[in-house]
C-alpha positions in Angstrom: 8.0 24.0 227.0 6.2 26.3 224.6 8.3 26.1 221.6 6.5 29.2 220.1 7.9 31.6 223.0 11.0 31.6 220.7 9.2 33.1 217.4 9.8 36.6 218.5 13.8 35.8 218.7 14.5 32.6 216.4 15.8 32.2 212.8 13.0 30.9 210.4 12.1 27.5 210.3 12.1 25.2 206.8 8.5 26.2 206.2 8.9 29.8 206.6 11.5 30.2 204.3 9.8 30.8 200.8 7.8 33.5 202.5 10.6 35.0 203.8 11.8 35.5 200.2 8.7 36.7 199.2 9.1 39.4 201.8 12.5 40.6 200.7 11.6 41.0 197.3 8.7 43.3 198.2 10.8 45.3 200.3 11.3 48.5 198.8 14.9 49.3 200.8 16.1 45.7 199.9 15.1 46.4 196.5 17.3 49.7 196.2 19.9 48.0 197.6 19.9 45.4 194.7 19.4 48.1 192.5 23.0 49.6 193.5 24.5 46.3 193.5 23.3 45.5 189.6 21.5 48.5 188.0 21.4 47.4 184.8 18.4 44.2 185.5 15.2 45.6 186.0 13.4 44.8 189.6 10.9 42.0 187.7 14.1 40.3 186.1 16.1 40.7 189.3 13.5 39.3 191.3 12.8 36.2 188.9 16.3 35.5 189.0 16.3 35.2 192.6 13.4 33.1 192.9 15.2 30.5 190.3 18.0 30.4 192.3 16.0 30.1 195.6 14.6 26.9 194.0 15.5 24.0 196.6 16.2 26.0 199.1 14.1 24.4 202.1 16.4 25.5 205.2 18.3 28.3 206.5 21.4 25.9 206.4 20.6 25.2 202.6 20.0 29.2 201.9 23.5 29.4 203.7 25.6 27.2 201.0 23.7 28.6 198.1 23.8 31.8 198.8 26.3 32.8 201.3 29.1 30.5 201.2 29.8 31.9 197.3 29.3 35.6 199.1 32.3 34.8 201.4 34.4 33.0 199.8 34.4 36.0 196.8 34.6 38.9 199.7 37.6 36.4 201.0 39.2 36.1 197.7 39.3 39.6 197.1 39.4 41.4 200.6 41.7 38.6 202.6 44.9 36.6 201.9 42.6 33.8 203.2 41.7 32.2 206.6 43.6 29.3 208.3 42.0 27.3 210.8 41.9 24.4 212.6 38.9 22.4 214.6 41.5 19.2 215.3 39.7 19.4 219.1 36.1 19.1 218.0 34.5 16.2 216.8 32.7 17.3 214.2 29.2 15.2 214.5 29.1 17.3 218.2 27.2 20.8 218.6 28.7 23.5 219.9 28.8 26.9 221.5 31.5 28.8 220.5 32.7 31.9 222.4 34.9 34.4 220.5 36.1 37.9 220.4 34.7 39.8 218.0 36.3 41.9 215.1 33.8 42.1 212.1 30.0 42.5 212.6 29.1 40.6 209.4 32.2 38.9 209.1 33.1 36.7 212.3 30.5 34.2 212.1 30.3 34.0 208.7 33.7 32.8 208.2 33.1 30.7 210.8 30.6 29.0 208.7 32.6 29.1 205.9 35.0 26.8 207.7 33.0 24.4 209.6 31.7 23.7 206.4 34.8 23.5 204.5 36.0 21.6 207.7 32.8 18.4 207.4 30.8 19.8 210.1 27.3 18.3 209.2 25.7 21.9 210.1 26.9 25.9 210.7 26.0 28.3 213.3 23.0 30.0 214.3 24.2 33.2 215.1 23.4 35.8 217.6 23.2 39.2 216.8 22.2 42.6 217.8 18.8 44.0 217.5 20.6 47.3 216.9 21.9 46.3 213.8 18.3 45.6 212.8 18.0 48.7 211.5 16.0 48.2 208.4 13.4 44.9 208.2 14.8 43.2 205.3 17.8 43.5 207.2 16.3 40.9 210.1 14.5 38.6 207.4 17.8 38.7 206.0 19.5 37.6 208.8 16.9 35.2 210.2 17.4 33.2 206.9 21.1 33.2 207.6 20.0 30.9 210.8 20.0 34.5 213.2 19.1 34.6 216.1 18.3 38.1 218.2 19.2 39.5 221.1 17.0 42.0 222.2 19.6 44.7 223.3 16.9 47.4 223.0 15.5 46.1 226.1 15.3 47.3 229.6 14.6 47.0 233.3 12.7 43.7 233.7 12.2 43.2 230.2 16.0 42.9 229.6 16.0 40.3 232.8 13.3 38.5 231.1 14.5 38.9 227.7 18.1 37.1 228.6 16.5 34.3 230.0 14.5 33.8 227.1 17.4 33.8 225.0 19.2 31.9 227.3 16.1 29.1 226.9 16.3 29.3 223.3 20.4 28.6 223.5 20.0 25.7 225.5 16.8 24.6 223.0 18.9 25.3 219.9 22.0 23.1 221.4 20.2 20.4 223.0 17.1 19.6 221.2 17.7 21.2 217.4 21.6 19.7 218.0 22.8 23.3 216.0 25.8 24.9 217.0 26.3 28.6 217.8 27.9 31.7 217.9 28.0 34.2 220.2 30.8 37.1 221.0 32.0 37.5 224.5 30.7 40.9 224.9 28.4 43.3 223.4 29.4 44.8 220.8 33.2 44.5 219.5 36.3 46.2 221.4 37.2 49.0 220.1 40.9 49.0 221.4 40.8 45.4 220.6 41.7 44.5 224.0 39.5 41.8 224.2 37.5 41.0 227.7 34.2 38.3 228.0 31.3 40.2 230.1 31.0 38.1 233.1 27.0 38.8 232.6 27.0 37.0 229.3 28.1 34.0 231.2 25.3 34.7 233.9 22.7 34.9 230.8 24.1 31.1 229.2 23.3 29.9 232.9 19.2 31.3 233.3 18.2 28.9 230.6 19.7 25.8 232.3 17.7 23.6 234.0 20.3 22.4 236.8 20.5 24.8 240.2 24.4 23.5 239.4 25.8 26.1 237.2 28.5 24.0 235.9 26.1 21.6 234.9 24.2 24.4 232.5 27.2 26.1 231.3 28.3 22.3 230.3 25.4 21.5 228.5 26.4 24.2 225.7 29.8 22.8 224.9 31.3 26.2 225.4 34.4 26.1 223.1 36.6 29.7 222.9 37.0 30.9 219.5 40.0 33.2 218.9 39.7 35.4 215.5 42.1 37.4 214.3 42.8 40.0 211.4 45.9 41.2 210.2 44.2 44.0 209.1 40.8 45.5 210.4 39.8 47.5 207.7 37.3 49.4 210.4 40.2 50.6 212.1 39.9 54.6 211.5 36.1 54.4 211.6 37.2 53.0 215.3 39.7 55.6 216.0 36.8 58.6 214.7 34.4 57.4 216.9 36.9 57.7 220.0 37.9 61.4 219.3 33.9 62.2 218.5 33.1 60.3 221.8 36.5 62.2 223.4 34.8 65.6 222.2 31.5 65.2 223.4 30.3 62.3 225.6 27.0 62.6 224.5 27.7 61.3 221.1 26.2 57.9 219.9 26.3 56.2 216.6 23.2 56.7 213.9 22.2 53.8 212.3 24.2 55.2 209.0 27.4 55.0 211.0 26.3 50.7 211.7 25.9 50.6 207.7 29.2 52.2 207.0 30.9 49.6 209.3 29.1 46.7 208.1 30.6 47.7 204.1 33.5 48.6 205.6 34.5 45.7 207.3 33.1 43.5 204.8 34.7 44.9 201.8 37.7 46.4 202.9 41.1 44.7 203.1 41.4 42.4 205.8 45.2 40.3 205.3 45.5 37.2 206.3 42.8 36.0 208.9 43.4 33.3 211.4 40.4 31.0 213.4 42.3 29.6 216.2 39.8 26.6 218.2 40.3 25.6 221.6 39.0 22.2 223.4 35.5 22.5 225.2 35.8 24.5 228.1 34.7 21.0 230.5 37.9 21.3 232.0 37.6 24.7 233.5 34.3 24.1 234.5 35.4 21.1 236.4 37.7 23.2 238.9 34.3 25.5 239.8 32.7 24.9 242.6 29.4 23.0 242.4 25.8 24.5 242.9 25.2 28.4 241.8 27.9 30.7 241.0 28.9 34.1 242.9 29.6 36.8 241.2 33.4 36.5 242.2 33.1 33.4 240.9 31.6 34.4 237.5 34.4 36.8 236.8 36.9 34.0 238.1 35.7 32.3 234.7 35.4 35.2 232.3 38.9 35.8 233.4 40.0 32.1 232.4 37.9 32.0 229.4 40.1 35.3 228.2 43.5 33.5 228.6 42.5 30.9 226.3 41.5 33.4 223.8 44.6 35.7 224.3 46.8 33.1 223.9 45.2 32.0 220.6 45.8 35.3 218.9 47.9 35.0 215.9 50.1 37.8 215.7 51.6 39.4 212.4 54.6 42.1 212.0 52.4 45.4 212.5 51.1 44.3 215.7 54.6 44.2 216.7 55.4 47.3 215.1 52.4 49.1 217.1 53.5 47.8 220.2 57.1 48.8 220.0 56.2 52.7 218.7 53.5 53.1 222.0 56.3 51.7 223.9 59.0 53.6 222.3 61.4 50.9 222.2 62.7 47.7 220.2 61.5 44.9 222.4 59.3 42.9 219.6 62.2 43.8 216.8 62.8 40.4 216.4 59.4 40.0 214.7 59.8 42.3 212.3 62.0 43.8 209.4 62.7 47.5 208.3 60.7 46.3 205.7 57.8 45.5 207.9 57.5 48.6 209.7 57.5 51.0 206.6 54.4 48.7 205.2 52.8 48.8 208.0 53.1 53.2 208.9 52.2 53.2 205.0 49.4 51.6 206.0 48.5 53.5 209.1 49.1 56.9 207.3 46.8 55.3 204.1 43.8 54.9 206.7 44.3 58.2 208.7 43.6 60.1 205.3 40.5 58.5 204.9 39.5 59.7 208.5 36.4 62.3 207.8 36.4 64.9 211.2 36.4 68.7 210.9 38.9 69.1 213.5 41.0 65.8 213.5 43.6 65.2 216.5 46.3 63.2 214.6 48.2 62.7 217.7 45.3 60.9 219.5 43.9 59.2 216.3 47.5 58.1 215.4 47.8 56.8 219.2 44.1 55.0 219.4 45.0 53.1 215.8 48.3 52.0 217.2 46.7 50.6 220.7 44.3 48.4 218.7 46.9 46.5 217.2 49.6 46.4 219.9 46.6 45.5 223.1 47.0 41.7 221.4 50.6 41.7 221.5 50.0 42.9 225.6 47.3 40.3 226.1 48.8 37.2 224.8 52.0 38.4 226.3 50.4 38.5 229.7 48.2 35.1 228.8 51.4 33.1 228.6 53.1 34.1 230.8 55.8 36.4 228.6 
């Protein structure tokens, strides 16, 4: 195989690395973004000080713990009540795919790689993400030193086909012959309504890059392992709720690339509660009940489906998702999970991010209602996952 079919897609490689620096710190946007962040160093003394501290930095996986494990713990510290999780099913030497729901563009796999570290994993994630967010080219150097990888989104007709089995390849590369582990969400894009669903056609794209005609076989060879993430608090939650009413108003409308930047600050820096990473076992089991050779459609979904009850039934679940589900419902049937107490924080809190909501014409009824549904659809989902 021709390992250079991956450049286009791939994070950089060891060598590439002091290059890659070299190329941020000419790049004029990347520069007025540092400027913003510390205005009082001058570009030549900002730019010496970040070669010094690039200074053994060989790998993506070192420019991860010198760089960005600091960045996340410090956005944790002061955005988050801090993350529990637990890998107790994974042996840590393995490498793995993991398959999550998705609540923070920025944030989701880098916590992830906050913990696997923290954790005694002997490496992090390479990471797919959007070439929509790309939106800027330090932003993809950026991210390509942060082990990135990209899927080409932009793509279409044949060229998507072709473009999903080359990522596909470079999966099954990345897993089997670089031993990395990775993370990928179950659909494109996050869920809005936070009603969490895995695309049966990502599942379709892990199996072109397998080399079996058995699916089970391919889809085994990446260690799937469902990730379930979730926020108390999603700090994007009224950007959310505007982008439903402008998409309500006119069908037409799509996001600019400022509206991705406000949602990557927003959901980095804004207050998040406490955070849980909840870890399932390999999904080997599940794939053992499919049937053999190549996979229906039907049969595609069948596992989407199964893949969704394991991450429903790891959400953790805190007193305003109760709350939420209660006032769409209009009645008391979660009460138990929550105090007088609980439900005044939480409409303080609602009321606190509806007035930050920036529309000429806002519809507080609908806004009120499309906030509410995004935390009360986990309390439905795991409800319905176990059985409840």
């Amino acid at each position: 195989m021709d390992r250079h079919e991956f450049d286009i897609i791939r994070p950089y490689n060891a060598g590439e690395m002091k290059g890659a620096l070299s190329s941020l710190l000419a790049d004029r946007h990347f520069d007025r973004m540092c400027s913003g962040l510390v205005p009082w160093l001058p570009r030549a003394v900002r730019n010496a000080l970040l070669r010094t501290l690039f200074i053994g930095v060989k790998t993506p996986l070192d420019f991860q713990l010198r760089f960005m494990k600091p960045v996340v713990k410090y956005v944790l510290h002061k955005c988050s009540k801090g993350v529990s999780a637990d890998f107790g099913n994974l042996d840590k030497q393995g490498s793995y795919t993991f398959i999550s729901n998705h609540r923070d563009i920025v944030l989701d796999s880098a916590i992830l790689d906050l913990e696997l570290h923290l954790a005694g994993f002997r490496t992090t994630c390479e990471i797919a993400i959007g070439d929509n967010l790309l939106i800027y080219p330090w932003i993809e150097t950026l991210v390509k030193m942060n082990k990135a990888f990209v899927v080409r989104r932009s793509l279409a007709g044949k060229d998507r086909l072709e473009g999903s089995r080359l990522m596909s390849r470079y999966m099954h590369h990345a897993i089997g012959e670089k031993h990395e582990n990775i993370w990928i969400a179950q659909r494109e894009g996050r869920a809005k309504d936070s009603s969490d669903e895995t695309q049966y056609s990502l599942l379709r794209m892990l199996n072109l890059g397998g080399e079996s005609a058995d699916t089970r076989e391919n889809l085994r060879r990446l260690h799937l392992v469902p990730l379930t993430i979730s926020y108390e608090y999603d700090p994007c939650d009224y950007l959310k709720a505007t982008e439903f009413q402008l998409k309500r108003d006119n069908p037409d409308w799509k996001k600019s690339k400022q509206d991705d930047l406000d949602n990557m600050r927003t959901g980095i820096f804004g207050y998040k509660g406490r955070i849980a990473y909840v870890v399932s076992e390999e999904l080997n089991g599940v794939l053992e009940e499919m049937p053999e050779g190549e996979f229906t459609k039907e049969q595609y979904i069948e596992l989407a489906a199964r893949i969704d009850r394991i991450i429903h039934s790891g959400y953790m679940l805190w007193p305003g998702n109760y709350v939420a589900a209660d006032m769409l419902s209009g009645t008391q049937e979660f009460a138990a999970h929550y105090t007088e107490r609980d439900r005044k924080k939480f409409l303080k809190y609602l009321e606190g991010q509806y007035a930050k909501i920036r529309l000429e014409h806002p519809d507080r009824e609908f806004l009120m209602e499309r906030m509410l549904t995004m935390y009360a659809n986990p309390v439905r989902n795991k409800m319905r996952a176990c059985g409840l």
